[in-house]
Every structure is written in structure tokens, then in C-alpha cells.
KENU-670246 format. One record per residue (C-alpha): residue in one letter; x, y, z. Coordinates in Angstrom, 3 decimals. Layout:
residues N
A_X_Y_Z .
...
END
This chain:
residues 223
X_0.000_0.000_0.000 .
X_1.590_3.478_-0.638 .
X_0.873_6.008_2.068 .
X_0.087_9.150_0.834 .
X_0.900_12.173_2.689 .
X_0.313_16.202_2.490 .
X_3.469_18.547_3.609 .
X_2.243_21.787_5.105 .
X_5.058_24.308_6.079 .
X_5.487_27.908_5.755 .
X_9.200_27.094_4.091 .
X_9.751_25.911_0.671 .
X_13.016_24.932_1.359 .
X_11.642_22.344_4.028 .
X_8.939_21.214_2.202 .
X_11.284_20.281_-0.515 .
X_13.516_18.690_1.701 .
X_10.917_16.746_3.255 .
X_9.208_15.030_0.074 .
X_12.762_14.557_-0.973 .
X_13.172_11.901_1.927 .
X_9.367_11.008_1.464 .
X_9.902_10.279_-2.218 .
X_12.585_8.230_-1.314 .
X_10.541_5.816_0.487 .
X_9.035_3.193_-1.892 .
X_5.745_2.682_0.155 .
X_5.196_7.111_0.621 .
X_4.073_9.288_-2.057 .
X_3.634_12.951_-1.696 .
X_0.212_14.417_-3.045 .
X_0.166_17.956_-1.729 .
X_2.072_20.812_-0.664 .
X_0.716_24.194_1.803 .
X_1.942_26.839_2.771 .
X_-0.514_28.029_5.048 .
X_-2.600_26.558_7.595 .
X_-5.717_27.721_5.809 .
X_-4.232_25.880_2.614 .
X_-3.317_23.193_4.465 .
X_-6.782_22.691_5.865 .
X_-8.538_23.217_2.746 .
X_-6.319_20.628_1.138 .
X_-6.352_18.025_3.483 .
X_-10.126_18.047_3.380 .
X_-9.838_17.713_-0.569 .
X_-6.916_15.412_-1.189 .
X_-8.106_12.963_1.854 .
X_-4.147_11.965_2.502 .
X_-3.410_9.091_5.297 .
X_-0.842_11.163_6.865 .
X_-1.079_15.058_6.839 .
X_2.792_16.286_8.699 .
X_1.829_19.858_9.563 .
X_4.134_22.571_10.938 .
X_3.002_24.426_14.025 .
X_3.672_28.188_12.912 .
X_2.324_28.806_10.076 .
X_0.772_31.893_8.697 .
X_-3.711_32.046_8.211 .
X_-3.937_29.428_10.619 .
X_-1.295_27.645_12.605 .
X_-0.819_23.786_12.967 .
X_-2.469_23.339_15.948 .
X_-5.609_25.174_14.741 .
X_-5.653_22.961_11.773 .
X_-5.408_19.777_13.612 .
X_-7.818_20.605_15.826 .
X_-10.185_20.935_12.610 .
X_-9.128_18.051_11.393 .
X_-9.736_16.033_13.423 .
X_-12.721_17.033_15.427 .
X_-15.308_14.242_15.770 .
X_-17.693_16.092_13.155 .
X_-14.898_16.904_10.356 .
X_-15.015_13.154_8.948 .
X_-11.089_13.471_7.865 .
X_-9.761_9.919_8.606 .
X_-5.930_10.206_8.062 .
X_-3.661_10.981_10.427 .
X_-1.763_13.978_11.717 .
X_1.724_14.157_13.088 .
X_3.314_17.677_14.096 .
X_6.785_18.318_12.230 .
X_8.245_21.972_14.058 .
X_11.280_23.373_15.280 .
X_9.951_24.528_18.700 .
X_10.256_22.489_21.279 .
X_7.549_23.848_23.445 .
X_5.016_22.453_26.038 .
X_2.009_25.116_24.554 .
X_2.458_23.321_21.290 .
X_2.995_19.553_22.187 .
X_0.464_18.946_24.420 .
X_-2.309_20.754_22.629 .
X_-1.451_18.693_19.408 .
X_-1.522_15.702_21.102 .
X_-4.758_16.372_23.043 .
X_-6.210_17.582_19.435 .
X_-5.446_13.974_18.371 .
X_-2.283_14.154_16.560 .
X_-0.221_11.317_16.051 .
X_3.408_12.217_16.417 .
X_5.237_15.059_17.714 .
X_8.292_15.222_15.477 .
X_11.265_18.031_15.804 .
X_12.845_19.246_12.680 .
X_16.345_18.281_13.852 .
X_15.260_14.743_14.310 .
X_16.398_13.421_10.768 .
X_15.172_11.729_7.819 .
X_14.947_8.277_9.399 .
X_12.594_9.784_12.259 .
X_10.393_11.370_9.630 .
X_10.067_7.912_7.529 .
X_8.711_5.960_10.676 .
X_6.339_8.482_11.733 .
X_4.781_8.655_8.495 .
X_4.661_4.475_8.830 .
X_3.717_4.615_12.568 .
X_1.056_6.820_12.126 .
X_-0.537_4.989_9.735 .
X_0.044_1.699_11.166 .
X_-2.098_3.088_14.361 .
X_0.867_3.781_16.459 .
X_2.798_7.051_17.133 .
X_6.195_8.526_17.293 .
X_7.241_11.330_19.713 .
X_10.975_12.899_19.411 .
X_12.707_11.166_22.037 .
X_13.846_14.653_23.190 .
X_10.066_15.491_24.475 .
X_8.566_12.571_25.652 .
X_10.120_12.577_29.292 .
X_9.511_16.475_29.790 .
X_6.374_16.070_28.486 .
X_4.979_12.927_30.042 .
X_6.040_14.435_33.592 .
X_4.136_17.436_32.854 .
X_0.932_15.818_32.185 .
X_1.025_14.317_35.849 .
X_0.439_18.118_36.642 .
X_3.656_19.819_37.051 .
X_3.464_21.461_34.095 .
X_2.828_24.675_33.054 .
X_-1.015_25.231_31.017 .
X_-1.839_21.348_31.605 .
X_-3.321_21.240_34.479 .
X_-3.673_19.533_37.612 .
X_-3.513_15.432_37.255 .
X_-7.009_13.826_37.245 .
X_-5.973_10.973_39.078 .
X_-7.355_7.635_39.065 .
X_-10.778_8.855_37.314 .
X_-14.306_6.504_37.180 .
X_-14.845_5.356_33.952 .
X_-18.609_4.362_32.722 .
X_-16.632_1.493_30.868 .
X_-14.108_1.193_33.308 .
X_-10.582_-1.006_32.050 .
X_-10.241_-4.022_32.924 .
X_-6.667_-5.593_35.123 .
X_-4.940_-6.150_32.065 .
X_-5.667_-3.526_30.183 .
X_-4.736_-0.680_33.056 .
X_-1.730_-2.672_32.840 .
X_-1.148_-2.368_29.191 .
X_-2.096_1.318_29.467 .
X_0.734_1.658_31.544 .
X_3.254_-0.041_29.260 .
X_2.023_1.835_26.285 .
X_2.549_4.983_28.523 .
X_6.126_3.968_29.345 .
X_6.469_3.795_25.325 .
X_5.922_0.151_24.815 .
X_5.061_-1.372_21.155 .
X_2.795_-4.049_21.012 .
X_5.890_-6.430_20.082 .
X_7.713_-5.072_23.589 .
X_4.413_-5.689_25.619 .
X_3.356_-9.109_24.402 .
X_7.038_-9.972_25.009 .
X_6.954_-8.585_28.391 .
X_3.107_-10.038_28.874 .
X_3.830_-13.501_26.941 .
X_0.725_-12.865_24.857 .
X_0.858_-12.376_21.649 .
X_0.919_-9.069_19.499 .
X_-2.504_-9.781_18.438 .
X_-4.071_-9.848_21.796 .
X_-2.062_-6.844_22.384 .
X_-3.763_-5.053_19.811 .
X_-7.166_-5.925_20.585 .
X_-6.614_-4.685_24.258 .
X_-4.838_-1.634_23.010 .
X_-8.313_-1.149_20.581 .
X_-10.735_-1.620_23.440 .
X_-8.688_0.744_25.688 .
X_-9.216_3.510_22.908 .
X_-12.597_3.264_22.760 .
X_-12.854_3.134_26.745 .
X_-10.727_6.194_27.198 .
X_-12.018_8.041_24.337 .
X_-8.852_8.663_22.594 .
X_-7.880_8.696_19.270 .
X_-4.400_6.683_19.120 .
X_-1.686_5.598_20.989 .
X_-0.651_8.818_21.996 .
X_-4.214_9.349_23.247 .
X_-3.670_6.677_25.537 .
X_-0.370_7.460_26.776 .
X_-1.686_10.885_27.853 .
X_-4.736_9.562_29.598 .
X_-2.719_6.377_31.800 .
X_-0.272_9.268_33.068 .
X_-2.901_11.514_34.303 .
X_-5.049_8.549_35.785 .
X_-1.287_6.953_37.461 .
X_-1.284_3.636_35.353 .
X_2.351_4.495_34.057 .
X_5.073_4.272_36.931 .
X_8.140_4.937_34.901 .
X_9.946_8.817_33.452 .
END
């Protein structure tokens, strides 16, 4: 299957650079270009790409905005989106993940990083730049600027079950479903239907989703 992506940045020079290692890639073609968020918007609702990789500052309408559109419950856009800045900043990661991004990615991260968050994304799994995910994992707990307090261990109307609070955790702790059925001795299957089920119980999106919502309700133990 070839995964067909949209590459929305203010910067021709990085949008170039990015379908360049994109194009590379056997299984990735690149449909679409912005250069705007209101562009970018307008052409991910047209073009209907798996993966859109959206910058966060962009002019008309920035990233965030844009995934937030996209993937609000009533927009119908079923691709993915994964963040691709330079800034480093708690406003913009958590927001974008919260908004239902898939991936956090920093510019200075590489071409290899880029190629498997396009795949990861798509494969229902996410990628975060290594350099964020401890900062921003202990701010979600609540010590953290703009997040907020932690929720705790909320009441669910579907609440999870042993296991799956368990899996939670792991996929909180950055896990795959290969390093958890490993860990579990179950197999990656079953690790993917718990994984699905705790989704739908939590109300989240992804992977990412999930890993937000086990720190703030303590079912992840490790930073």
C-alpha cells in the first residue's frame, strides 16, 4: 500500500527537503504541498491523505488550529496527523496531542525519524521525538505549566479491565505491542485488541491518546 501524505510548512526549502526523503521511500508518495494553515486545511479536506505532517507556525492558521479541525469528531477526515516543528515547546505539544495528533516530530530529528512516523502513524501507532517525551509525560502528571492539575485515578462508565490498566501503563512507558506481548507472553494480536478496546474506553484517538490519559489517571510508573 503506498501512504500518501500532504506537507504543510510555511518554508519551501523544508517542504522540498521533506518530500525529498518522502519520495525516497518506496511505500510514501507525496500528493500535496501548503503553505498556510488555511491551505493546508482546505487541502487536506480535498486530497483525503493518510498522513497530513503539519508545521506548528504557520501563517492564516497555525498547525495546531488545523489539527484541531481536522480532526474534530464532526470533520469526517480519517488520516492521520503528526506535528513536524522546530519549537520544542510544552504550549504546542500537548495541545497537538490532546487535538489527536499522532506524532510530535522536531525538525532536527532526521530523515529516518520522519520515515517511521509517516509508517507509525498509519500503522495506528505514534512517534514522539525522544527529546520530548520525558519532559512532556512528567508534565501531564500536573507539574506542568497550562496542563493542568492530574485527574488521578478517574471513574470510567466502561471502566478497564486488570490487564488492560496494565497495558495502558506499558504503552505509557512507550511500549510497542511487540515489547508488551514480550513482556506479557501474549501475543501481538491480543495486544492489539486490548490496546483497541482501551481507545474506545478512554475516548482517545491513538496511541498517543492513551499514553496521555494512563499518566494523568497513574497507570504508568516509569519517566
Amino acid at each position: 500500500m503506498t501512504i500518501r501524505v500532504l506537507i504543510a510548512d510555511d518554508q519551501e526549502m523544508v517542504r522540498r527537503g521533506m518530500r525529498r526523503i518522502l519520495e525516497s521511500q518506496a511505500d510514501i508518495e507525496v500528493i500535496g504541498e501548503a503553505a498556510n494553515g488555511a491551505d493546508a486545511l482546505e487541502t487536506a479536506q480535498r486530497l483525503r491523505p493518510d498522513v497530513a505532517l503539519l508545521d506548528v507556525r504557520m501563517p492564516r492558521m497555525d498547525g495546531l488550529e488545523v489539527t484541531r479541525n481536522l480532526l474534530s469528531p464532526t470533520a469526517g477526515f480519517e488520516g492521520k496527523v503528526v506535528i513536524v516543528t522546530t519549537f520544542d515547546l510544552d504550549e504546542y505539544v500537548y495541545p497537538a496531542l490532546r487535538y489527536g495528533a499522532s506524532g510530535f516530530l522536531l525538525k532536527r530529528s532526521g530523515p529516518t525519524l520522519l520515515v517511521e512516523a509517516v509508517r507509525a502513524a498509519v500503522a495506528g501507532d505514534s512517534l514522539i521525538s525522544p527529546s520530548v517525551t520525558v519532559r512532556l509525560l512528567r508534565h501531564v502528571t500536573g507539574n506542568g505549566p497550562g496542563v493542568g492539575a492530574a485527574t488521578g485515578r478517574e471513574t470510567l462508565i466502561d471502566p478497564l479491565t486488570k490487564r488492560e490498566i496494565e497495558i495502558a501503563g506499558k504503552v505509557a512507558e512507550g511500549l510497542t505491542n511487540a515489547d508488551i506481548a514480550s513482556e506479557m507472553f501474549i501475543s501481538p494480536g491480543t495486544v492489539k485488541t486490548h490496546v483497541a478496546s482501551i481507545q474506545r474506553k478512554l475516548g482517545v484517538r491513538n496511541r498517543v491518546g492513551i499514553a496521555v490519559r494512563a499518566w494523568e489517571m497513574g497507570y504508568a510508573t516509569k519517566c
